[in-house]
N, C-alpha and C positions, 0 to 999 in steps of 0.2 A: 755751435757744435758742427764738425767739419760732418761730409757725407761720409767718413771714413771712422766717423764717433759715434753714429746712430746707435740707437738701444737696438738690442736683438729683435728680433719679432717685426720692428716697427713697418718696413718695405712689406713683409708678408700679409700683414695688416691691412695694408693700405689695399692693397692685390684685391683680397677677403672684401673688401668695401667694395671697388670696382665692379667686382663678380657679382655680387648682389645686386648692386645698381643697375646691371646691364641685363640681369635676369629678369629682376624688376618692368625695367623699361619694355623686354622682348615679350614678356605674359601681358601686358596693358596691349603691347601691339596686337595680341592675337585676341584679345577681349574685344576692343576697339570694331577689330575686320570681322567677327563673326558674325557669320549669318543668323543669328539665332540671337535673341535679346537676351545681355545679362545684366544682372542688377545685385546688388551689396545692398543691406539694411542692417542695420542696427539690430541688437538683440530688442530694443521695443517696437520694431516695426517701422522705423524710420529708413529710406531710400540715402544711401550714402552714394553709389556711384550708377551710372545710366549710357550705358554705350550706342550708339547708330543705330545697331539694332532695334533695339528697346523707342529710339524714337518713332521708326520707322513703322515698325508695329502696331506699338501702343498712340501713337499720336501728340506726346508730349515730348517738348527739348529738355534734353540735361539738368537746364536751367530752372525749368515747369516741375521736373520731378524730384529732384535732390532738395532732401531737407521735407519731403511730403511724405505722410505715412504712406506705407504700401497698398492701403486700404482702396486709396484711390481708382486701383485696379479691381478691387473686387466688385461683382454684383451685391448686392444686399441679400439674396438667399442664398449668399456664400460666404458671409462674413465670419462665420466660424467656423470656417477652416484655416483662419490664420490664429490663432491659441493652440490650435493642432501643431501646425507647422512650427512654430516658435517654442514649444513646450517639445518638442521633440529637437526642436536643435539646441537649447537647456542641457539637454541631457547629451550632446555629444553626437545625437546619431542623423544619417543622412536619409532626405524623402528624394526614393527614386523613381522617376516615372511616374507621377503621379498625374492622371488626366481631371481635367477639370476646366471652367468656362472664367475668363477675365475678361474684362470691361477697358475697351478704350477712350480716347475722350471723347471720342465725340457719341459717345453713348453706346455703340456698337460692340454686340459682342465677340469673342471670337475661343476657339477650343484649344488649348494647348496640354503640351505636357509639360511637365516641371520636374528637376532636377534640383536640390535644393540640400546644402552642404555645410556646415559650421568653418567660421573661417577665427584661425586661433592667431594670439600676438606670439611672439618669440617666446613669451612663456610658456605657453600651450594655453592658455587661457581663454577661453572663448570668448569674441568681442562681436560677433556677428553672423551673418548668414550670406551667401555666395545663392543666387538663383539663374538657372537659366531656361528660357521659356521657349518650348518647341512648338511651332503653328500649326497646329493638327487638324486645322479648318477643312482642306481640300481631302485628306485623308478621312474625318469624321464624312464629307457632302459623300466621297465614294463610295465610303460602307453603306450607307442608310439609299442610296441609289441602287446598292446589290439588292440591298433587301429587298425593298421597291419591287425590283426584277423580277427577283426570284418569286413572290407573292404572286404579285402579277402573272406569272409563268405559272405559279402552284394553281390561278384562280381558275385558268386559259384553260391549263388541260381538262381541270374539273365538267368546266362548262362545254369542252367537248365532247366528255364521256357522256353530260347529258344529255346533248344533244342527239350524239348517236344512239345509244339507246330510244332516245324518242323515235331515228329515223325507223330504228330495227319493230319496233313496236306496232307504227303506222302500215309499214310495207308488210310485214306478216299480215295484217289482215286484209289484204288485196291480192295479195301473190297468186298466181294460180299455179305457178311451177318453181321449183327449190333454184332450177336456172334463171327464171325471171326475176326472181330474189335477190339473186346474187348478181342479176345484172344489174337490176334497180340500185341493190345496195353500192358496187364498187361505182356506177356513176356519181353518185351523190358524194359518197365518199372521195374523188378524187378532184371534184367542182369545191368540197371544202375545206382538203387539206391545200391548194391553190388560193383558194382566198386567204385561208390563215397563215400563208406563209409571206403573204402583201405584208402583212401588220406585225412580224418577228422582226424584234429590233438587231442590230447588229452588234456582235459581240465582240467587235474590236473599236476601241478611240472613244472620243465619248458619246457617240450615238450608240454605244452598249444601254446606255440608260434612260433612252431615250425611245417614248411611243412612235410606230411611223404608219402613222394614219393616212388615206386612200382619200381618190373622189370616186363619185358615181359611177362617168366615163371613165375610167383605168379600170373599175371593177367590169362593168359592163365588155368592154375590151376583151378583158380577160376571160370572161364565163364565152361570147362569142368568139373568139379568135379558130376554135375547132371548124368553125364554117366556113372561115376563109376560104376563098379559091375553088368552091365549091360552083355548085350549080343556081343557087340564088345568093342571091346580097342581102346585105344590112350597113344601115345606116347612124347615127349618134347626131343629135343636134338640138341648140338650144342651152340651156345654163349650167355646166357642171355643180356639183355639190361637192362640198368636201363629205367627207365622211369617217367619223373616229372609228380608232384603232378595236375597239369594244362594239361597234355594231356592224363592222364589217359580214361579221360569220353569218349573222340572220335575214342583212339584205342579199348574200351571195347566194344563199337558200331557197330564197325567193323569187329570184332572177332569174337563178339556175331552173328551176320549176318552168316559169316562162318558158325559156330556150329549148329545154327537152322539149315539152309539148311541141313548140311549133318544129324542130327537128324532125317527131315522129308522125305529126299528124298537118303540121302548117306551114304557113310561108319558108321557112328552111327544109323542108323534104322534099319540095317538088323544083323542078326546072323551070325560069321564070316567077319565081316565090319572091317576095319582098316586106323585106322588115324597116322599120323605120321606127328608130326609141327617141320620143321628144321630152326635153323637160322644160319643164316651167319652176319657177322658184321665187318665193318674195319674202320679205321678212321671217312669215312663220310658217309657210304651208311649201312641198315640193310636191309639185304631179309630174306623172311620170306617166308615159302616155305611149304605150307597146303597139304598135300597128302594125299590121300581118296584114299584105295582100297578095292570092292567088288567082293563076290562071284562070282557073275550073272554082267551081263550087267547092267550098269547107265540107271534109268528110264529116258524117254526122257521130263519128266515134271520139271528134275533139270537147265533145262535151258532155263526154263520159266522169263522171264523180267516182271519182276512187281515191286512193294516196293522194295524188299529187294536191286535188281539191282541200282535202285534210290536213296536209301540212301546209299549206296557203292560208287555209285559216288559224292556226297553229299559230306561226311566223306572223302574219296581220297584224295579231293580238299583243304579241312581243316588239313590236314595233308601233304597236297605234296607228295603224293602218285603214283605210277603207279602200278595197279592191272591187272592182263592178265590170263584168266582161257582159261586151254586145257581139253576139255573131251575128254577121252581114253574109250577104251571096259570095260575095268577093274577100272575105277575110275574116278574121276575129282582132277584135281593140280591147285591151286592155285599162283601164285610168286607175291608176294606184296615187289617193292621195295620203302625204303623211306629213306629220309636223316635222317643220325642221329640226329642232331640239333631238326628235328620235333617232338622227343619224349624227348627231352633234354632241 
């Protein structure tokens, strides 16, 4: 038959074939390149097709998964939820979004979400199931690091109001004037909103989630930096410690106690005053060893027991501490032994 004899239809036909085949062809392509694993099974749970994705993922080839029940991906305390999923695409209907935990090969789990849709022949017929599996792993690690945060942050402020109230509790029964109160109170108060602002993680990148814990000498730094350029010195030497993010507030407390004192009555008040903070450190034990020497003779009101004495022992306790001051002619020493664990 000449091309001038064709049955009607037949070129139009053929078009119709082409069109499909080349649609065909372009959705494979876009299955293929996507980021996200899809996978085809069977109405009984058998894997018909397995794209880059899916290997890349899950840890098996094409080859590994097609023709293998889907099961393969589940954990065993999730194995029913595939009667779920397949008893719902039975009936026609699509699981969207659904979060839930698969199993890769090599044992490891990971969080995805699932899209998951009936895939019908030219009849309308349903012959199977279309999945595609979204990696929700770094987005699950981010929420439960908010949480994290936030807790930690709910625990922080807690344990500051208790604190202050302890302070306010202690100073009231020493105070002898509503001004000395309030000066007692805003020193301490600003020696420990400085230390707790060391230990505030940052709330951009991913050290938002992240503890940023201190040593000794950075804190020590810190609580003495007001002396600088002053009329006596201080000095740091010997082993820094680190120090977690969780017991920074109670050694910066007890530091700060040191430092007042000798400000008001010691080696930092006078001209030619000398401080000198040595540590020692070994496996289990840190001493820490505050040395104050003055010109003249220790006024004898540095070993006055009021506040400051009561929350040294306070703070000791909370740390496991043992504190022992010797006054000399020449100065007052400090030895604060504690386990390492308590600033650890």
């Amino acid at each position: 038959m000449s091309h001038d004899d064709q049955l009607p239809g037949t070129e139009i036909s053929a078009t119709a074939v082409q069109l499909r085949h080349d649609a065909a062809a372009f959705l494979a392509a876009i299955v293929e390149s996507s980021d996200d694993p899809i996978i085809s099974k069977s109405l009984d749970g058998v894997i018909t097709t397995w794209n880059k994705a899916a290997e890349r993922v899950f840890g098996y080839t094409s080859v590994e998964a097609i023709g293998c029940p889907i099961t393969i991906l589940i954990p065993e305390e999730r194995l029913d939820e595939e009667p779920a999923i397949l008893a719902r695409i039975h009936a026609g209907q699509r699981v969207d979004h659904f979060e839930t935990v698969r199993r890769r090969k090599d044992g490891s789990l990971i969080d995805v979400s699932l899209t998951i849709s009936p895939i019908r022949n030219a009849s309308g017929e349903i012959i199977g199931a279309s999945k595609i599996a979204r990696d929700i792993s770094e987005r699950k690690r981010a929420a439960e690091r908010q949480d994290l945060l936030l807790r930690e942050m709910h625990h922080r402020v807690k344990n500051l109001f208790a604190i202050t109230s302890s302070i306010i509790s202690l100073a009231a029964r020493s105070a002898e004037t509503a001004d000395g109160l309030a000066r007692s109170m805003r020193d301490r108060l600003v020696a420990l909103s400085k230390a707790h602002e060391m230990t505030l993680p940052s709330f951009t990148g991913d050290d938002a989630f992240q503890e940023r814990s201190t040593t000794l000498f950075q804190l020590l730094s810190l609580i003495l930096a007001p002396y600088d350029g002053g009329t006596a010195c201080w000095d740091l030497e010997g082993d820094d410690v680190g120090v977690a993010a969780n017991k920074v507030t109670s050694l910066s407390l007890l530091l700060h106690e040191f430092s007042t004192n000798a400000a008001k009555y010691g080696a930092l008040s006078v001209e030619g005053g000398k401080l000198k903070v040595a540590v020692a450190a070994d496996s289990e034990m840190v001493r820490i060893t505050w040395a104050e020497r003055l010109p003249g003779l220790l006024p004898q009101t540095a070993a006055t027991v009021g506040f400051g004495s009561r929350l040294e022992k306070m703070i000791s306790q909370t740390l496991r501490a043992e504190v022992s001051k010797e006054w000399k002619a020449d100065g007052l020493t400090i030895v604060t032994d504690l386990p390492k664990a308590s600033l650890q």
